[in-house]
C-alpha positions as a Markdown table, in Angstrom:
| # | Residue | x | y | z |
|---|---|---|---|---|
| 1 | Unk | 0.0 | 0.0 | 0.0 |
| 2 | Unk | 1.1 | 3.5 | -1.2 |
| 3 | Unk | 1.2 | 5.5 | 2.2 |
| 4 | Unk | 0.5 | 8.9 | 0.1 |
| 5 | Unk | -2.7 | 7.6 | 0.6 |
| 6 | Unk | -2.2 | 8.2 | 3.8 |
| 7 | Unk | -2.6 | 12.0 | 3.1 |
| 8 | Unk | -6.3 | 11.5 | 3.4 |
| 9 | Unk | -6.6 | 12.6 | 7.0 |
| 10 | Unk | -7.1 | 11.5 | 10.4 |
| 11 | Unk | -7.8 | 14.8 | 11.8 |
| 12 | Unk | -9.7 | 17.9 | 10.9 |
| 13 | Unk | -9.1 | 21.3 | 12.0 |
| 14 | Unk | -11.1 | 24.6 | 11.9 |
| 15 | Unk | -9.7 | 27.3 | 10.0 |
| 16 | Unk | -9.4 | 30.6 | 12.0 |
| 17 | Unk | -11.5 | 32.8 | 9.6 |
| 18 | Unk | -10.7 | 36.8 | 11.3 |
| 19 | Unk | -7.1 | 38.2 | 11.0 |
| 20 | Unk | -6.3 | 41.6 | 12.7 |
| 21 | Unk | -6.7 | 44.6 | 10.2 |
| 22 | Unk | -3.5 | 46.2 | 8.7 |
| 23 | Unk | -2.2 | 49.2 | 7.5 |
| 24 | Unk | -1.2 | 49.4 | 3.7 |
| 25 | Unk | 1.2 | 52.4 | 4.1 |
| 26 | Unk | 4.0 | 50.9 | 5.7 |
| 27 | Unk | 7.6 | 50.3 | 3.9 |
| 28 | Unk | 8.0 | 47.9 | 1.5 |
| 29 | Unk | 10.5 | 45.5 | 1.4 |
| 30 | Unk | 12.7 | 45.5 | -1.6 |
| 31 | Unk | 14.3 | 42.2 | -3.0 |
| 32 | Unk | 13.4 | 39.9 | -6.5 |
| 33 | Unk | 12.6 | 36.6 | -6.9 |
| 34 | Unk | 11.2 | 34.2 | -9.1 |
| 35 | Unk | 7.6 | 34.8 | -7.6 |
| 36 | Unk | 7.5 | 38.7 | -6.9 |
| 37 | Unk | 3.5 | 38.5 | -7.2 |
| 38 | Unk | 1.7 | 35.9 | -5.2 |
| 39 | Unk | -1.3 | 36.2 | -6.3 |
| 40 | Unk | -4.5 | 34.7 | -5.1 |
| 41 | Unk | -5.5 | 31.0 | -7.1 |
| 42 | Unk | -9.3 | 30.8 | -8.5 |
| 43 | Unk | -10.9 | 27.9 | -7.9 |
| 44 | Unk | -12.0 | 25.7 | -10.5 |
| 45 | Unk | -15.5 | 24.7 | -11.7 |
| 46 | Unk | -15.4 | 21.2 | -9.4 |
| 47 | Unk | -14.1 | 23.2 | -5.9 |
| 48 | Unk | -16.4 | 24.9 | -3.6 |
| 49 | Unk | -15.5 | 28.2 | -2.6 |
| 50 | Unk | -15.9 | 29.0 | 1.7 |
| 51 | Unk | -14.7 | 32.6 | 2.0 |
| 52 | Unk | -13.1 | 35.1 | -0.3 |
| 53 | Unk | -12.1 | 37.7 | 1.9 |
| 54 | Unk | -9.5 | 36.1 | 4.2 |
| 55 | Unk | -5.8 | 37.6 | 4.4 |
| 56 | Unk | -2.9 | 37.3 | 5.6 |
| 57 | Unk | -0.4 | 40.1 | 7.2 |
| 58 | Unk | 3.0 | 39.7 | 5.6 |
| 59 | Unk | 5.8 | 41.4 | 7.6 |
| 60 | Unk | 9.7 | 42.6 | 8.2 |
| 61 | Unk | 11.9 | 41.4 | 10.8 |
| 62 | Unk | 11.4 | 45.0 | 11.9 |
| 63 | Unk | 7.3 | 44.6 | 12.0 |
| 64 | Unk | 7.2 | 46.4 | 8.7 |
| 65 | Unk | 3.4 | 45.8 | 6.9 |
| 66 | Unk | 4.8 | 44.6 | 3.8 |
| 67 | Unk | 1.6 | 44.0 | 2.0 |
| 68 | Unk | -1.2 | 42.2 | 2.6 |
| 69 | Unk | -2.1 | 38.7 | 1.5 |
| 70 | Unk | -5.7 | 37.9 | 0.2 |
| 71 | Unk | -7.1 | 34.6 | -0.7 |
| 72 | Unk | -9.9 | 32.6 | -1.2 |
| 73 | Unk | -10.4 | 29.7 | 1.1 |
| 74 | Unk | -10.9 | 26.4 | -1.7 |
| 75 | Unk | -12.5 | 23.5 | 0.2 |
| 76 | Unk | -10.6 | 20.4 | -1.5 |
| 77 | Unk | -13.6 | 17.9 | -2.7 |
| 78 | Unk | -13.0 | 14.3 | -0.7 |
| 79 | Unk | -13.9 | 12.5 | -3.9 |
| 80 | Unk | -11.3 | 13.6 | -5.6 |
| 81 | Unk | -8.6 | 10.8 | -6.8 |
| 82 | Unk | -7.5 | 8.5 | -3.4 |
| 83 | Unk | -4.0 | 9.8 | -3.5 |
| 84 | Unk | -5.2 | 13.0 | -3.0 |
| 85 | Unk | -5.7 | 14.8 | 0.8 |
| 86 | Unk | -9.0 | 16.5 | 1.8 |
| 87 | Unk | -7.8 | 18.9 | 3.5 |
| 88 | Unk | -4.4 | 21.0 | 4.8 |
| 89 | Unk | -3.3 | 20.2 | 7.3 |
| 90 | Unk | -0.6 | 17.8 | 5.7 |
| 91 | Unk | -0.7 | 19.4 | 2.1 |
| 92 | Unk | 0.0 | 22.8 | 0.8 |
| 93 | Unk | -1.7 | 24.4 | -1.6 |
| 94 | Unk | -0.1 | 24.1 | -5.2 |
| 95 | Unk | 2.3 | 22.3 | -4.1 |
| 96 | Unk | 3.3 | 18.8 | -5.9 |
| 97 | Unk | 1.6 | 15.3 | -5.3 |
| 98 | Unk | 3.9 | 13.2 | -7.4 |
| 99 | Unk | 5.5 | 10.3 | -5.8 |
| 100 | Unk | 8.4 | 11.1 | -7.8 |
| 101 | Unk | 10.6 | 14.2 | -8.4 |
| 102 | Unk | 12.9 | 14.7 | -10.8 |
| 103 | Unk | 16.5 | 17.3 | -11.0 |
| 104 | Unk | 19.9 | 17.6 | -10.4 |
| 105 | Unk | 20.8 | 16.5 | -7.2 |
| 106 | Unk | 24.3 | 16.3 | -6.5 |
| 107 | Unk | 25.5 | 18.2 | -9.5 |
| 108 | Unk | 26.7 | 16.2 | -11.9 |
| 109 | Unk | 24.6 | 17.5 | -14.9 |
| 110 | Unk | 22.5 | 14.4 | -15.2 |
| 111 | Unk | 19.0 | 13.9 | -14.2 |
| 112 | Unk | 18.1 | 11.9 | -10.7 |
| 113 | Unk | 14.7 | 10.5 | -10.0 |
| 114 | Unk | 13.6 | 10.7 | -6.3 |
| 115 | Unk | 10.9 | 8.9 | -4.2 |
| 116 | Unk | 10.1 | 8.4 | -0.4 |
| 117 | Unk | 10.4 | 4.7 | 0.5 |
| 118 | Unk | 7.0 | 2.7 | 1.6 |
| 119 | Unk | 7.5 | 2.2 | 4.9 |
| 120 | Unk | 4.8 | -0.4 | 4.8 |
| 121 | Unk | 1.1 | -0.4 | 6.9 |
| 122 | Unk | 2.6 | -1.7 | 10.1 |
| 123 | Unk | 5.5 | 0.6 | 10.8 |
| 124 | Unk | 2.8 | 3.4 | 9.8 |
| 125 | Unk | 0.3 | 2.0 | 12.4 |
| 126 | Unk | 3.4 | 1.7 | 15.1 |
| 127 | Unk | 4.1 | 5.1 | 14.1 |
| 128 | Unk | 0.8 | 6.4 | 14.5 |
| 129 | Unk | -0.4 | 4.7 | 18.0 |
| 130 | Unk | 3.4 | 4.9 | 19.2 |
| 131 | Unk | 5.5 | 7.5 | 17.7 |
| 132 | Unk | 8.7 | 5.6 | 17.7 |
| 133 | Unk | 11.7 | 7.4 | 15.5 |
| 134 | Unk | 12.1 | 4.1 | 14.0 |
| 135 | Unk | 8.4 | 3.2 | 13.1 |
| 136 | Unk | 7.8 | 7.2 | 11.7 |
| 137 | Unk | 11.2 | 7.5 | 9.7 |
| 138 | Unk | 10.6 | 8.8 | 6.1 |
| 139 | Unk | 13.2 | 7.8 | 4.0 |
| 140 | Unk | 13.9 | 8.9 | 0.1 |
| 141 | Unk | 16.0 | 7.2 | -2.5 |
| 142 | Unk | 17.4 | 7.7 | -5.7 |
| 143 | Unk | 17.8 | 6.6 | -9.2 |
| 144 | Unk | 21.7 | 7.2 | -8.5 |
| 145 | Unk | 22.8 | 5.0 | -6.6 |
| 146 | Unk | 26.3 | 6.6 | -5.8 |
| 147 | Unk | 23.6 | 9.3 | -3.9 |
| 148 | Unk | 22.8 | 8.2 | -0.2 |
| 149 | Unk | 19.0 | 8.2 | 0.7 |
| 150 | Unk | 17.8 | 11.3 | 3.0 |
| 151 | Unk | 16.6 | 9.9 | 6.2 |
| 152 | Unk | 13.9 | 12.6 | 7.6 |
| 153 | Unk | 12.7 | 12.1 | 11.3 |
| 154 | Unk | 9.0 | 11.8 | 12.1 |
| 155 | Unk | 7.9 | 11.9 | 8.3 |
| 156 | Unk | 4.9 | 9.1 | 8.2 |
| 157 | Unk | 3.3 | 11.5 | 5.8 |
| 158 | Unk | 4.9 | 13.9 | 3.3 |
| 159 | Unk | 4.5 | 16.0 | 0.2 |
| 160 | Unk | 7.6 | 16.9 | -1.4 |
| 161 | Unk | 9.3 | 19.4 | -4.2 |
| 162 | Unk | 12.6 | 20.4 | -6.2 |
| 163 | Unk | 12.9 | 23.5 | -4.9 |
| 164 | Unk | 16.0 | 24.1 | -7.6 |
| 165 | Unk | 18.8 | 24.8 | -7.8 |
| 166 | Unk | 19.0 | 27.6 | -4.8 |
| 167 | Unk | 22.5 | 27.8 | -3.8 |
| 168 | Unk | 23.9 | 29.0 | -7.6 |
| 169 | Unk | 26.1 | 25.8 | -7.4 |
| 170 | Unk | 24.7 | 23.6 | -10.1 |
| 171 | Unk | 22.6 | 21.3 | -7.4 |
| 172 | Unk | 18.7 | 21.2 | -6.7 |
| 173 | Unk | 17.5 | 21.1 | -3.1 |
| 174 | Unk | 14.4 | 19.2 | -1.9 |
| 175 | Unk | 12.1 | 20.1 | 0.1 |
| 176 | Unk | 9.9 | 18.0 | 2.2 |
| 177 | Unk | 6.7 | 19.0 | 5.0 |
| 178 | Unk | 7.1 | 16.0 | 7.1 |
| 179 | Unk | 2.8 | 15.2 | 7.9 |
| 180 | Unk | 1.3 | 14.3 | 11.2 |
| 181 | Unk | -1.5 | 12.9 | 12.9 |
| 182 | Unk | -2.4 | 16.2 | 14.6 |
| 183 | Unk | -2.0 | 19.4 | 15.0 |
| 184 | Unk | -1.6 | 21.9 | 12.6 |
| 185 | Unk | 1.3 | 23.2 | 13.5 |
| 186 | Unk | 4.1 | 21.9 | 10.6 |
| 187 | Unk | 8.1 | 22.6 | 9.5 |
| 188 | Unk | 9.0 | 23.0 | 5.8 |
| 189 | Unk | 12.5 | 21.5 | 5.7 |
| 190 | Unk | 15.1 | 21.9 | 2.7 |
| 191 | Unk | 18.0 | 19.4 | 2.0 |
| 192 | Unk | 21.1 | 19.9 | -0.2 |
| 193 | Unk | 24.0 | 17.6 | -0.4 |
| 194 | Unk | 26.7 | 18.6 | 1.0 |
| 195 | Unk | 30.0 | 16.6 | 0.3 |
| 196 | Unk | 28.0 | 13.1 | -0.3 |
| 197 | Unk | 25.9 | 14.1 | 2.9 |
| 198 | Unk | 22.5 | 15.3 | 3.7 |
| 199 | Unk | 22.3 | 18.8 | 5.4 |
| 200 | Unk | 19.9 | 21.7 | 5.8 |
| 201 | Unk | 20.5 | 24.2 | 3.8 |
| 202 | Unk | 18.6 | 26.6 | 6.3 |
| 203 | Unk | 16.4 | 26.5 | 9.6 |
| 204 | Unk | 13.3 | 24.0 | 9.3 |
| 205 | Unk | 10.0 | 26.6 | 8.2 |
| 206 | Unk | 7.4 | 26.7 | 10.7 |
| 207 | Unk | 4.3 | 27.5 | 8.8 |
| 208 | Unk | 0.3 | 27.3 | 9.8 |
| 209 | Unk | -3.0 | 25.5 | 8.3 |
| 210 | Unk | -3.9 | 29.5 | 7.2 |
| 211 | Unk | -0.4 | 29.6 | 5.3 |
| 212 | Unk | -1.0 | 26.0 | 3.4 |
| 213 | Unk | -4.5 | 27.3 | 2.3 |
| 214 | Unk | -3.6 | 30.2 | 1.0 |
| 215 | Unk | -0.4 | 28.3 | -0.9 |
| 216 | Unk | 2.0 | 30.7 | 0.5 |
| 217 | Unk | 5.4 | 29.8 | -1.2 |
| 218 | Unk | 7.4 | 29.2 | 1.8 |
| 219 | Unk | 11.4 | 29.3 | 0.3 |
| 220 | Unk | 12.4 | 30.8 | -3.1 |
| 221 | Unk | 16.0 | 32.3 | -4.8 |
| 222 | Unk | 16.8 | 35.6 | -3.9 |
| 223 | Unk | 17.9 | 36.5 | -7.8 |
| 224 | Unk | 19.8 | 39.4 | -6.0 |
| 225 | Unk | 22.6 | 37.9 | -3.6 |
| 226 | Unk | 24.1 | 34.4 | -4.5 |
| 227 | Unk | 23.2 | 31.6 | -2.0 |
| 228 | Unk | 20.8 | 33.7 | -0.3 |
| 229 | Unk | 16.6 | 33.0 | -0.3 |
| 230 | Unk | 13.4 | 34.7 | 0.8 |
| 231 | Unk | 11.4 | 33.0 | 3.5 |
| 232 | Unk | 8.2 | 33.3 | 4.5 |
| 233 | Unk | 8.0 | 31.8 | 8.1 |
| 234 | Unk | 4.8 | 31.8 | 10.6 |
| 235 | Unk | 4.8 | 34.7 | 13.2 |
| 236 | Unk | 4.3 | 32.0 | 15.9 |
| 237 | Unk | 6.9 | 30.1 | 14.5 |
| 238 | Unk | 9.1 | 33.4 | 14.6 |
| 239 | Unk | 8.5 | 35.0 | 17.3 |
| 240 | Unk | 9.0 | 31.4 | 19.3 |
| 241 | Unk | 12.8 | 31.3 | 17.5 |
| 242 | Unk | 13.7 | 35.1 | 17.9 |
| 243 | Unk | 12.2 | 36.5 | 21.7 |
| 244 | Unk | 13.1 | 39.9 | 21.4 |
| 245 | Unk | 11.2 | 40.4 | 18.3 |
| 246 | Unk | 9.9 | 43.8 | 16.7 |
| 247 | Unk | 6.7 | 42.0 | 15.5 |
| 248 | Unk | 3.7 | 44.1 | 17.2 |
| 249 | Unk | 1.5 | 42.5 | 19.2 |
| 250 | Unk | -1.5 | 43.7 | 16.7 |
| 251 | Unk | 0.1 | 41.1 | 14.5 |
| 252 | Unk | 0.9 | 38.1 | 17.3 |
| 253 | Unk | -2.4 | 38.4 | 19.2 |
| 254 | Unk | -4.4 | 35.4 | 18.4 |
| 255 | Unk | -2.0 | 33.5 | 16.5 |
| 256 | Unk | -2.0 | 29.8 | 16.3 |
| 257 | Unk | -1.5 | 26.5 | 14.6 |
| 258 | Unk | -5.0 | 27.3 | 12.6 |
| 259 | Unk | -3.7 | 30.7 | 11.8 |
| 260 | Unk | -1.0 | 33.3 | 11.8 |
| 261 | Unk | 0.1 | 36.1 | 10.0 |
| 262 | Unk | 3.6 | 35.8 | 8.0 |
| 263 | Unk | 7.4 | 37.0 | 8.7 |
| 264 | Unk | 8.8 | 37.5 | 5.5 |
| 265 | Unk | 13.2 | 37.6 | 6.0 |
| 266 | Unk | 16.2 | 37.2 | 3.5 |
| 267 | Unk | 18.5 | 34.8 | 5.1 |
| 268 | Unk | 21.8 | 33.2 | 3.7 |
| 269 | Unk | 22.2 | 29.9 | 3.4 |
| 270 | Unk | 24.1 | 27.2 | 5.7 |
C-alpha cells in the first residue's frame, strides 16, 4: 500500500477565519525573486468556494506591513482521486503530489529521480499509536545509486518538491513538509548535499494551516545575492525562535497553529 494515501486525514481542523486589520502604508520590502506577485488562485468549476475575503499580514523582521495577503479559502472535494488529501493540514496548496521528483541532485549534470520509500502499513500503524523514531522515519531514495538516501525524522506522511537549484552551485534542493496525525502546527525542511551528505540548507520553516491554504510559497532564490533565499516563516513560528522580536503585538495576538500572519526575511544559506 502507497502510504500517500495516507494523506487522506485523520484529523480535521477549523480554519481561523478573522485576522487583525492592517495598515497598507507601511515600507516595502525590496528584494526579486522568481515569484515577486503571489497572487490569489481561482478555484475551478469542481471546488467549492468558503470565503473570499481572508488575508494574511505579511511582515519585516522589523514589523514592517509589507503587503497584505488575500485569498480565497478552496475547500478540497473528498472525492477527488484517493491519492489526494482532503484537506491541509498535511498538504499545501499548489504544491506537488507526485510520488516522484525529478532534477539535479548532486551536480553532476544528469537527471536523478527521487521517491520516499513505503515504509509499509505496520511501521505506519506503530508510528501512529506509538510515535517511535524508527516506526515514523521517512526515508527517500534515488535513481543514482552513488547518492545516499535522505533519512527525515517523524515523516509518516509527506508532500515533497525540487525547490531548484537555490545555492547557484549547479545542485537542486528538496524540500519536504514532514505530515502528522495532529495538530496543525508543521516545519518546511530543505536538504542539499553537502559533500555526499544530507544537510539543511537553512532552519526548518514553521508555517500554519492558514499559510498552506492560501499556498503561501514558503522558500524561493533571492535572484539578487548568490546563496541567499526569501522565507516566508509563521509569526508563531518566529517569534518562538527570535524572543526579542519587533513583531507588534497587533500582528501576534491570536495566532496559532490554525492561523497566523507571516514573517517575510532574507537569510543566507548554511
Amino acid at each position: 500500500m502507497n502510504l500517500k494515501n495516507k494523506l487522506i486525514l485523520i484529523v480535521t481542523s477549523t480554519m481561523l477565519e478573522t485576522f487583525l486589520g492592517c495598515t497598507d502604508n507601511q515600507q516595502q520590502v525590496k528584494h526579486k525573486t522568481n515569484n515577486d506577485s503571489i497572487k490569489s488562485v481561482e478555484p475551478s468549476t469542481n471546488k467549492k468556494v468558503k470565503d473570499d475575503s481572508l488575508s494574511i499580514a505579511f511582515l519585516s523582521t522589523e514589523g514592517k506591513l509589507i503587503k497584505k495577503f488575500k485569498y480565497k479559502y478552496i475547500e478540497l472535494n473528498a472525492k477527488r482521486h484517493s491519492n489526494e488529501p482532503t484537506d491541509y493540514i498535511n498538504y499545501i496548496k499548489g504544491y506537488p503530489l507526485a510520488d516522484t521528483i525529478v532534477g539535479d541532485f548532486n551536480g553532476d549534470g544528469k537527471t536523478e529521480k527521487a521517491w520516499f520509500k513505503d515504509i509499509g502499513i505496520k511501521a505506519f500503524e506503530d508510528c501512529q499509536q506509538n510515535s517511535t523514531k524508527k516506526s515514523c522515519e521517512g526515508t527517500i531514495l534515488f535513481s543514482d545509486k552513488t547518492i545516499k538516501p535522505l533519512k527525515i525524522d517523524y515523516c509518516p506522511m509527506y508532500i515533497f518538491k525540487n525547490e531548484g537549484d537555490l545555492y547557484g552551485d549547479g545542485k537542486d534542493e528538496i524540500g519536504v513538509l514532514p505530515g502528522w496525525f495532529s495538530s496543525a502546527c508543521r516545519q518546511y525542511s530543505v536538504f542539499t548535499l553537502k559533500k555526499g551528505k544530507w544537510k539543511l540548507a537553512c532552519s526548518p520553516i514553521g508555517n500554519t494551516m492558514n499559510m498552506r491554504e492560501a499556498g503561501i510559497v514558503l522558500i524561493e532564490k533571492d535572484l539578487t545575492k548568490k546563496g541567499w533565499v526569501v522565507v516566508r516563516e509563521s509569526v508563531d513560528a518566529y517569534i518562538n525562535r527570535i524572543p526579542k522580536h519587533k513583531i507588534p503585538e497587533e500582528y501576534t495576538r491570536f495566532s496559532c497553529c490554525q492561523g497566523s500572519n507571516v514573517v517575510e526575511e532574507i537569510i543566507k544559506l548554511n
